[in-house]
N, CA, C and O atoms as a GROMACS GRO file, in nm:
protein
  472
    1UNK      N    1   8.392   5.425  11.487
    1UNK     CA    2   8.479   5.536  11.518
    1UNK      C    3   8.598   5.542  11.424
    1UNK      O    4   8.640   5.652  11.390
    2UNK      N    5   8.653   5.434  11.382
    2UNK     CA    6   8.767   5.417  11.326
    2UNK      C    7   8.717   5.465  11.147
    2UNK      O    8   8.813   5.497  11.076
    3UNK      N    9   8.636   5.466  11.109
    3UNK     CA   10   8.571   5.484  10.957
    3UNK      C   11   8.575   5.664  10.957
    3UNK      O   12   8.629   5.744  10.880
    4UNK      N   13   8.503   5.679  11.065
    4UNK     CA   14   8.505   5.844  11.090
    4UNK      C   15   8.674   5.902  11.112
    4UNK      O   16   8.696   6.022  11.094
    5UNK      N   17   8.767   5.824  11.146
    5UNK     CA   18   8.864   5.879  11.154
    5UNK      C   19   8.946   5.874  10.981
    5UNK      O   20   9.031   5.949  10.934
    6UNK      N   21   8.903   5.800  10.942
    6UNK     CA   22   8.953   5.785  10.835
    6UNK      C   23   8.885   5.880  10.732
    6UNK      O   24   8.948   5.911  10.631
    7UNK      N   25   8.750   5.930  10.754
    7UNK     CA   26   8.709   6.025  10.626
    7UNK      C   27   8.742   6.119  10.704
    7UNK      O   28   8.755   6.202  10.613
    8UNK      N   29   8.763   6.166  10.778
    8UNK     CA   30   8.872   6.305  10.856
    8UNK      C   31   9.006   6.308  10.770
    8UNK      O   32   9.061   6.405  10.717
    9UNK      N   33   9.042   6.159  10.772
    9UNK     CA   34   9.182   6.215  10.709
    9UNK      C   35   9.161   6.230  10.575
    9UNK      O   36   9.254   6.294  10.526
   10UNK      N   37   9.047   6.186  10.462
   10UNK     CA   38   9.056   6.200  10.394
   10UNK      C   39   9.008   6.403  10.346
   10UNK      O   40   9.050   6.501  10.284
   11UNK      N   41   8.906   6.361  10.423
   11UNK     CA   42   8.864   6.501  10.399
   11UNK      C   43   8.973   6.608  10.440
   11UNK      O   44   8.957   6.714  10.380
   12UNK      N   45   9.067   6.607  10.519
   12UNK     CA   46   9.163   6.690  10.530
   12UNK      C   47   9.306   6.659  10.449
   12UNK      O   48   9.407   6.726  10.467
   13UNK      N   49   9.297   6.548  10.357
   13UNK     CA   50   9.429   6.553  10.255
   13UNK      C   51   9.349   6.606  10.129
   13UNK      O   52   9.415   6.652  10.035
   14UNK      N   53   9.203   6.603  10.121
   14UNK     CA   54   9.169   6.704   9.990
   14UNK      C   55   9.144   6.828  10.010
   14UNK      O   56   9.107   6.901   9.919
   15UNK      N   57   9.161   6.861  10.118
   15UNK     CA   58   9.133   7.038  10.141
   15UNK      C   59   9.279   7.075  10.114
   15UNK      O   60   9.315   7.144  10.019
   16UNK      N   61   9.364   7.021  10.213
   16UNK     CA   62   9.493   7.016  10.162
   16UNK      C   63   9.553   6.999  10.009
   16UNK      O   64   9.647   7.070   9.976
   17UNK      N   65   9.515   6.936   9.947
   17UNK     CA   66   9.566   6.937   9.809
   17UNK      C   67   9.484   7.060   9.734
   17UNK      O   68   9.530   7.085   9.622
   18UNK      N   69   9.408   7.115   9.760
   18UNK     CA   70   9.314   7.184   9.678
   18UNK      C   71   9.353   7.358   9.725
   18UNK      O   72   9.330   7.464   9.667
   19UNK      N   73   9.417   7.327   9.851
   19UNK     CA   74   9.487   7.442   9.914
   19UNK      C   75   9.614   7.481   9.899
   19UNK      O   76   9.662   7.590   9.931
   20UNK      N   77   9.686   7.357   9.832
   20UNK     CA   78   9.853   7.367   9.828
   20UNK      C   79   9.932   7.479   9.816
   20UNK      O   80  10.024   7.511   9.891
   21UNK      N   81   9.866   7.579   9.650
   21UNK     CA   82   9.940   7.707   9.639
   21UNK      C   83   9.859   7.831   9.705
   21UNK      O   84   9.886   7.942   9.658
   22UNK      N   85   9.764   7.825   9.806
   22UNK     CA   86   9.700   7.916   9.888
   22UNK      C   87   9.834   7.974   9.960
   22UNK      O   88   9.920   7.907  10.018
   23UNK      N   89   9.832   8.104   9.942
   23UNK     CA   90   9.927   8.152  10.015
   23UNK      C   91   9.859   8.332   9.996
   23UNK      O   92   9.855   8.403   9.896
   24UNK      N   93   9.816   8.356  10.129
   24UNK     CA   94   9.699   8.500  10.128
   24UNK      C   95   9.789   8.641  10.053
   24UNK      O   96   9.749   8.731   9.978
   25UNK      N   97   9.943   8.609  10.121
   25UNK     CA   98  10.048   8.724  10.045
   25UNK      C   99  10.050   8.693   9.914
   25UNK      O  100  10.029   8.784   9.835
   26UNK      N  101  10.067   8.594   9.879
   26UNK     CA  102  10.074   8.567   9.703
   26UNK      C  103   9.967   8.527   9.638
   26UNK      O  104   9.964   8.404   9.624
   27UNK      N  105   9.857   8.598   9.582
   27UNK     CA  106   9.718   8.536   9.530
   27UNK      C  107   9.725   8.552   9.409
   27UNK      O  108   9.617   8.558   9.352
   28UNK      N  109   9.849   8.565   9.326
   28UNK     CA  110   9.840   8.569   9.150
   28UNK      C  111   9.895   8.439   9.150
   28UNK      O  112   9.938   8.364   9.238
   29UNK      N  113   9.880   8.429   9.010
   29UNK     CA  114   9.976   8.329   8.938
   29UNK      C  115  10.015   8.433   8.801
   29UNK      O  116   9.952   8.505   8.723
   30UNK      N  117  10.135   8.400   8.822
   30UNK     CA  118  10.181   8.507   8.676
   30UNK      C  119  10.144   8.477   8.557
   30UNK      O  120  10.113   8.565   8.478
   31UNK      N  121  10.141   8.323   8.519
   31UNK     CA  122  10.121   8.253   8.412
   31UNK      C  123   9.937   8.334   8.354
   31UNK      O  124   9.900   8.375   8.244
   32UNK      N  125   9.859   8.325   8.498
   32UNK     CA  126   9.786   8.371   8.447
   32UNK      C  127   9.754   8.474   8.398
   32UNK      O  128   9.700   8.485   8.288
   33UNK      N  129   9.790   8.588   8.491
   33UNK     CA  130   9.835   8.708   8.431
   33UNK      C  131   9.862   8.722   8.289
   33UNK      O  132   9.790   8.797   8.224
   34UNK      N  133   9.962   8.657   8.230
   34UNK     CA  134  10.007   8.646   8.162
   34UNK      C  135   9.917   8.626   8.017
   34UNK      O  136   9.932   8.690   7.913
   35UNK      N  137   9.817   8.515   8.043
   35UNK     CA  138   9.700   8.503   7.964
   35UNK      C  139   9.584   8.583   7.922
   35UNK      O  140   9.521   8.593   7.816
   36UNK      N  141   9.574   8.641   8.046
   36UNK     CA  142   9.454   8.785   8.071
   36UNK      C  143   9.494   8.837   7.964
   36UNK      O  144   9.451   8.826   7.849
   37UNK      N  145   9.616   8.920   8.027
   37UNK     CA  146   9.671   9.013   7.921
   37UNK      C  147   9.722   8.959   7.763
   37UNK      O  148   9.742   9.044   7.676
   38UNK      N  149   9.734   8.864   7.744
   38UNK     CA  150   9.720   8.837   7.589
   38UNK      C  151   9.870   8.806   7.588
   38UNK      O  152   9.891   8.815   7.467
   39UNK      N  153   9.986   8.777   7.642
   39UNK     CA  154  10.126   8.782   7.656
   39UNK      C  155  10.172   8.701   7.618
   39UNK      O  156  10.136   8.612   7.695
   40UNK      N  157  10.276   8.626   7.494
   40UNK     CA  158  10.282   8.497   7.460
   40UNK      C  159  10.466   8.556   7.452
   40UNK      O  160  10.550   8.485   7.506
   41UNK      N  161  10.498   8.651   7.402
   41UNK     CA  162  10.649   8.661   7.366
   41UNK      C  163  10.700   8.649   7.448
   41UNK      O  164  10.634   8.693   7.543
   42UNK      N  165  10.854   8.585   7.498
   42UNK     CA  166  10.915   8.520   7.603
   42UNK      C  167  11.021   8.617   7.644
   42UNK      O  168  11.065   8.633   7.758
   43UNK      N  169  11.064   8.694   7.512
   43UNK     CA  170  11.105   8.829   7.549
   43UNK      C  171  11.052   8.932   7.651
   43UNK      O  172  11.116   8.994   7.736
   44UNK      N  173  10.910   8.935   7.618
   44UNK     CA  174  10.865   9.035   7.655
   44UNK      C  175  10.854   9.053   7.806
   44UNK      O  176  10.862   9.150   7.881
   45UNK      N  177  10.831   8.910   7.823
   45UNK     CA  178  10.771   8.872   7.941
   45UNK      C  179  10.914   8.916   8.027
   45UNK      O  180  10.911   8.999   8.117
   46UNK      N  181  11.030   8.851   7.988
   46UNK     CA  182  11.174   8.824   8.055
   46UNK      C  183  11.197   8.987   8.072
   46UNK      O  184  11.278   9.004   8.162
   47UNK      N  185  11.157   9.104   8.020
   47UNK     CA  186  11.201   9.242   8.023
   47UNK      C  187  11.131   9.286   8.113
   47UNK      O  188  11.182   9.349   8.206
   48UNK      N  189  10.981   9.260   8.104
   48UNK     CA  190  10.908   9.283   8.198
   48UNK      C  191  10.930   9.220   8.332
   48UNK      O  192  10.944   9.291   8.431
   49UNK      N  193  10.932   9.130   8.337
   49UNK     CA  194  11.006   9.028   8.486
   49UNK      C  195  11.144   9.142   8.557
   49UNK      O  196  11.156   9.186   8.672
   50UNK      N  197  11.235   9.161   8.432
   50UNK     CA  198  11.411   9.210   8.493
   50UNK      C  199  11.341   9.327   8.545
   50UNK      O  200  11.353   9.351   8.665
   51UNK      N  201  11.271   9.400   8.473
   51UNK     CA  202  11.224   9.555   8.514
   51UNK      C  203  11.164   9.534   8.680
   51UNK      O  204  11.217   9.573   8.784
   52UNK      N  205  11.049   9.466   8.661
   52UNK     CA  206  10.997   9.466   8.770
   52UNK      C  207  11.102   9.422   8.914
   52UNK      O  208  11.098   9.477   9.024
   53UNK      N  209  11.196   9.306   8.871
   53UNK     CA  210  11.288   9.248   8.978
   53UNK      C  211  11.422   9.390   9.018
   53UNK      O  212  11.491   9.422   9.115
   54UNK      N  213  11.404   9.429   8.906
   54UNK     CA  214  11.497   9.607   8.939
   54UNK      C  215  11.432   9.663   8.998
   54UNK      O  216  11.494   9.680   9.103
   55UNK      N  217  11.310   9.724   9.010
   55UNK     CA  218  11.285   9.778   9.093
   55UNK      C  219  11.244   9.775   9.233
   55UNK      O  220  11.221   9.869   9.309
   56UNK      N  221  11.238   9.591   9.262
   56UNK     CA  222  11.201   9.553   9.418
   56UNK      C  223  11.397   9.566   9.443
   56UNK      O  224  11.441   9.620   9.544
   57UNK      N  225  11.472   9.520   9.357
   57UNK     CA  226  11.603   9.570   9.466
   57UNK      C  227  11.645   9.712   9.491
   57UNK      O  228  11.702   9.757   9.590
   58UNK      N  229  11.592   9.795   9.338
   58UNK     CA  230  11.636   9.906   9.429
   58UNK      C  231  11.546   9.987   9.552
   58UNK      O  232  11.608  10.067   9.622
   59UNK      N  233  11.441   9.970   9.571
   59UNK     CA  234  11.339  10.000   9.630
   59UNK      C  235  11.417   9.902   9.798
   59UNK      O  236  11.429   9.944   9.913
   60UNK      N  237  11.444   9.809   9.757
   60UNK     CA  238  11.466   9.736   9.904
   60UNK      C  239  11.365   9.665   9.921
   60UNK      O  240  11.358   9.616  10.034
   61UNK      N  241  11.262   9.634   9.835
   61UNK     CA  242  11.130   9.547   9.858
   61UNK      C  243  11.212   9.408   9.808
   61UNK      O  244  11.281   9.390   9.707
   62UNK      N  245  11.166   9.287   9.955
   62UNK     CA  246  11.217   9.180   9.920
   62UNK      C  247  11.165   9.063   9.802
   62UNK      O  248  11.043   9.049   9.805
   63UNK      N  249  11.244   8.967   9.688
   63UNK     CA  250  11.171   8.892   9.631
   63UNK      C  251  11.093   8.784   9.695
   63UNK      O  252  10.984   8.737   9.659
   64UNK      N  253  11.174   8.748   9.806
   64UNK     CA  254  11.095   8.634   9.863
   64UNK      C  255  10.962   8.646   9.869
   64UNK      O  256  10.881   8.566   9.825
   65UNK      N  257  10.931   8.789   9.947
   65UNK     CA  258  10.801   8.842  10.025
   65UNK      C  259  10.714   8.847   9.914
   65UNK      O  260  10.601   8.880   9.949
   66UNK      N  261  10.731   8.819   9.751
   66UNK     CA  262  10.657   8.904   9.619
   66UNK      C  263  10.670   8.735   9.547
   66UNK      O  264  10.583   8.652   9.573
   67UNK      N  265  10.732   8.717   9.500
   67UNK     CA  266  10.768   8.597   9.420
   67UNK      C  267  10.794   8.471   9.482
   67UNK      O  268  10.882   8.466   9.567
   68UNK      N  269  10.730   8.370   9.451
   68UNK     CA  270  10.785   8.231   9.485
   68UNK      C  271  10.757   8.133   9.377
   68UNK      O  272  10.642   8.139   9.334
   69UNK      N  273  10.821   8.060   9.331
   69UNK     CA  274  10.864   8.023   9.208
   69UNK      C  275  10.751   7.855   9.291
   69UNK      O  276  10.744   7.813   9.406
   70UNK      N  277  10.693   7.813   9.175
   70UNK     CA  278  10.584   7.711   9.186
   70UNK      C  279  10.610   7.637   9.068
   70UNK      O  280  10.663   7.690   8.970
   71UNK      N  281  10.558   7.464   9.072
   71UNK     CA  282  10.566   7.423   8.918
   71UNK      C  283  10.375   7.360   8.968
   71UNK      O  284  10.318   7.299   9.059
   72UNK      N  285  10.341   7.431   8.827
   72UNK     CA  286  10.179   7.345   8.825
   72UNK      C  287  10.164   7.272   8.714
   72UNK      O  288  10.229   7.283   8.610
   73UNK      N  289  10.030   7.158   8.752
   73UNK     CA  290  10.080   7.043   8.638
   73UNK      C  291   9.906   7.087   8.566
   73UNK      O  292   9.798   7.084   8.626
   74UNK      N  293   9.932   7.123   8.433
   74UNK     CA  294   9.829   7.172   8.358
   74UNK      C  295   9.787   7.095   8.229
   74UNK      O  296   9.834   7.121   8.118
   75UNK      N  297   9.675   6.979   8.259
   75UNK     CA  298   9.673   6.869   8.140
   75UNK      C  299   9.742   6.805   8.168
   75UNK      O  300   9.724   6.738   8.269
   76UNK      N  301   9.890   6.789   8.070
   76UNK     CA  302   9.971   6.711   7.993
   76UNK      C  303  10.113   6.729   8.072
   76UNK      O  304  10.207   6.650   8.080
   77UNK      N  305  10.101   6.835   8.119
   77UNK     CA  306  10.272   6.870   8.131
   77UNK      C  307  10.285   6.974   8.241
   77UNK      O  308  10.200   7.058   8.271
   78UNK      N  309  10.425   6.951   8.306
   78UNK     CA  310  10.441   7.033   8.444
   78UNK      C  311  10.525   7.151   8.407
   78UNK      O  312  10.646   7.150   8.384
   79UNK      N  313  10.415   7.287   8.402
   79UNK     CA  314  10.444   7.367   8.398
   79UNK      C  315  10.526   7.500   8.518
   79UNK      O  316  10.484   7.524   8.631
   80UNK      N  317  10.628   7.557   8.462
   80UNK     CA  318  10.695   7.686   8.580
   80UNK      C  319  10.610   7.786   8.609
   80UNK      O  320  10.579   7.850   8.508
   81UNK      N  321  10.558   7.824   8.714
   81UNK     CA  322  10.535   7.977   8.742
   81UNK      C  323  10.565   8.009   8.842
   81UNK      O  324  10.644   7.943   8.909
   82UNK      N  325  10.500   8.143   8.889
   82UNK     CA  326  10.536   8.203   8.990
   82UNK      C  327  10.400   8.267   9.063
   82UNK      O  328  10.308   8.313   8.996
   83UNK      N  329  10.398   8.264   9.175
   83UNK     CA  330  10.280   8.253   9.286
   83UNK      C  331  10.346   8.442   9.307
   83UNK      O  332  10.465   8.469   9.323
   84UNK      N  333  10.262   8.519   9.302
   84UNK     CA  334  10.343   8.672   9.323
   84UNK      C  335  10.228   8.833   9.398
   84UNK      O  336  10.144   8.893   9.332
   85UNK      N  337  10.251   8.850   9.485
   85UNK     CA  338  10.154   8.952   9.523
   85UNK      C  339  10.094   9.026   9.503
   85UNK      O  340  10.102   9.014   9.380
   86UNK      N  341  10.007   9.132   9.521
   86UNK     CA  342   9.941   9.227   9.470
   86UNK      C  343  10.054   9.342   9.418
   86UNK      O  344  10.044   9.418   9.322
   87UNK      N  345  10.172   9.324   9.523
   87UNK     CA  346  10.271   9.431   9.452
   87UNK      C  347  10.315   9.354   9.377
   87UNK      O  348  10.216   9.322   9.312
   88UNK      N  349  10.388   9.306   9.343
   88UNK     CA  350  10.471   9.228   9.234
   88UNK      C  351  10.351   9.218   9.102
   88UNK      O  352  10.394   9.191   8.990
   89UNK      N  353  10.197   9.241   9.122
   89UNK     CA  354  10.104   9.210   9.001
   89UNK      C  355  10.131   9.316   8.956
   89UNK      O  356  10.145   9.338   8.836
   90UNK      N  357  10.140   9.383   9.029
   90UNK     CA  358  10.121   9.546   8.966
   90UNK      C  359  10.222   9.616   8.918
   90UNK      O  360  10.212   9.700   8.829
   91UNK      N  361  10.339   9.578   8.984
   91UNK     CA  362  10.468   9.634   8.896
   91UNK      C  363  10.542   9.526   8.760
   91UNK      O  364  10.632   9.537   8.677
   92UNK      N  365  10.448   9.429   8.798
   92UNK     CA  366  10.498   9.363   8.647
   92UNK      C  367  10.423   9.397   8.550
   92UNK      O  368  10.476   9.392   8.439
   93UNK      N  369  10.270   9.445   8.558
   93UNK     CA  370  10.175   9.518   8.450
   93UNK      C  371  10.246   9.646   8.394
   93UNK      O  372  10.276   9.671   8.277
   94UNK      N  373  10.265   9.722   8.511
   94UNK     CA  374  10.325   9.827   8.491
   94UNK      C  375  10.461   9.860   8.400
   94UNK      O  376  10.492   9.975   8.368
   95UNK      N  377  10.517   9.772   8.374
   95UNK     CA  378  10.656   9.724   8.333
   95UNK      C  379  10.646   9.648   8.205
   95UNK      O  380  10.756   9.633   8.152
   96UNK      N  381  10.534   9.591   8.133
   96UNK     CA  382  10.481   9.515   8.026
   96UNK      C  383  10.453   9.658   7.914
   96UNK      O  384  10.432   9.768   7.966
   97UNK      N  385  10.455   9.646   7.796
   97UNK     CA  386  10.458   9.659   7.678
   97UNK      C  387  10.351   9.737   7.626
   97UNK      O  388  10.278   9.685   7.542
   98UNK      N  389  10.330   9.862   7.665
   98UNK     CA  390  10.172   9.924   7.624
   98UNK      C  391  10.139   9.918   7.492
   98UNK      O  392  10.023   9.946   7.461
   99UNK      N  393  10.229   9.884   7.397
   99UNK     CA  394  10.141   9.844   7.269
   99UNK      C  395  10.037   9.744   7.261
   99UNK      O  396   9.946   9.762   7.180
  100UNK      N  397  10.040   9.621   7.349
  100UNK     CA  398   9.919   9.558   7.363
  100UNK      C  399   9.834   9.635   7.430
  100UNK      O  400   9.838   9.717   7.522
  101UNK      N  401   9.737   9.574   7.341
  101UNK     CA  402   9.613   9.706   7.416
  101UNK      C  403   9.529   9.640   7.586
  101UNK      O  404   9.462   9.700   7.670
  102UNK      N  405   9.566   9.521   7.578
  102UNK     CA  406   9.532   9.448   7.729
  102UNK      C  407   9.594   9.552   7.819
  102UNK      O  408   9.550   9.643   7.889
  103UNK      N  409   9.736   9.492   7.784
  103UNK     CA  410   9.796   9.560   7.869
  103UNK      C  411   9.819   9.742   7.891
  103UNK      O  412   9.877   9.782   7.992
  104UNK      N  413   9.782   9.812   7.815
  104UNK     CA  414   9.775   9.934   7.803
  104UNK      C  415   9.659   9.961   7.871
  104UNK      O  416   9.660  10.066   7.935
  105UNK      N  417   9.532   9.874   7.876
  105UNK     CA  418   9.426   9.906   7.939
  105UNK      C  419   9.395   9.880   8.080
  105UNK      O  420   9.298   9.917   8.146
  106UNK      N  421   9.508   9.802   8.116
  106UNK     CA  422   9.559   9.738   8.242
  106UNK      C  423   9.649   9.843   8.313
  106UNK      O  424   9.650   9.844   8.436
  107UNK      N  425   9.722   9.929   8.245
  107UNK     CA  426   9.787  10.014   8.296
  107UNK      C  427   9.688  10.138   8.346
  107UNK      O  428   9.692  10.194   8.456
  108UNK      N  429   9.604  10.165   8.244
  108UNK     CA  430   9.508  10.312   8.274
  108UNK      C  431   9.423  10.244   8.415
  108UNK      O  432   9.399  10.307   8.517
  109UNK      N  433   9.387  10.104   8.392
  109UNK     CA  434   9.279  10.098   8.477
  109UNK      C  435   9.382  10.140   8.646
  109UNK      O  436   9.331  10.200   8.741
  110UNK      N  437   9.544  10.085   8.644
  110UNK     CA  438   9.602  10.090   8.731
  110UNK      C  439   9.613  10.262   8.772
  110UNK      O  440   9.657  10.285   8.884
  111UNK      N  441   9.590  10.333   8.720
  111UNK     CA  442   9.622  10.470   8.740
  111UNK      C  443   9.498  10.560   8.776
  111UNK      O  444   9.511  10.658   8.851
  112UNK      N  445   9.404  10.532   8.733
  112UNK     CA  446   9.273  10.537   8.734
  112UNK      C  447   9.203  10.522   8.852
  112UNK      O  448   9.121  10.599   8.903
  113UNK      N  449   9.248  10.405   8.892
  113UNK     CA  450   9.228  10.303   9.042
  113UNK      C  451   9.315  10.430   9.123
  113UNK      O  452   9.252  10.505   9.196
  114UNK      N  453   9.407  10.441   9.112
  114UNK     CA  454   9.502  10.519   9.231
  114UNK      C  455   9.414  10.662   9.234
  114UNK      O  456   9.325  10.676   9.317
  115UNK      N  457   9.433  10.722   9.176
  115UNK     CA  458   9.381  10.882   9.130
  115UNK      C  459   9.288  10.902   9.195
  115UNK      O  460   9.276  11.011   9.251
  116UNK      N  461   9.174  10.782   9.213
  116UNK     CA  462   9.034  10.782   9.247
  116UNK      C  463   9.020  10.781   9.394
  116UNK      O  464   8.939  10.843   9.463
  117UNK      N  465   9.133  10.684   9.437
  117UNK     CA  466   9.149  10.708   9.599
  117UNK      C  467   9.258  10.806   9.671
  117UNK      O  468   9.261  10.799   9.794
  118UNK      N  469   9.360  10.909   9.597
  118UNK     CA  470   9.408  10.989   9.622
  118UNK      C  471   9.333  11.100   9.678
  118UNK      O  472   9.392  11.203   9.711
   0.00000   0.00000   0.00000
């Protein structure tokens, strides 16, 4: 009995670790985002971030509820991101640089998507 209690706990500290940044409101990671779309300038990113964070205050949409700031450890080194919602994905695309063509194609698909269910 006591062996079975023990692969219980194990089996529930690896679901747990494998679950850590599960959070159903926040299912991005920006970083990745970030990759999709081809995004490496730190500028770009930081304009796109202020834009998007302007418009959840003036809107009254809260950051907490959109953004939560995460560090993940990738390889070598513990990296910053941010764990961020379906709204927060979408107004930070929206807010990114249409000269990349990722992201320009990321924008049509976003408009495209709406139009279709209007």
């Amino acid at each position: 009995m006591l062996k079975l209690l023990d692969h219980m706990d194990t089996v529930l500290a690896e679901r747990q670790s494998r679950h850590r940044f599960f959070e159903p409101r926040l299912p991005y990671f920006l970083n990745d985002t970030l990759e999709k779309l081809s995004i490496e300038d730190a500028d770009e990113i930081e304009t796109a971030l202020n834009r998007t964070f302007e418009a959840c205050r003036i809107l009254k949409i809260p950051l907490s509820h959109n953004f939560k700031r995460v560090y993940r450890y990738d390889d070598a080194y513990i990296m910053e991101d941010y764990k961020i919602s379906a709204l927060a994905h979408y107004l930070f695309i929206i807010n990114c640089n249409p000269t990349n063509e990722k992201v320009a194609r990321a924008q049509l698909y976003f408009v495209m998507h709406k139009s279709a269910h209007s």
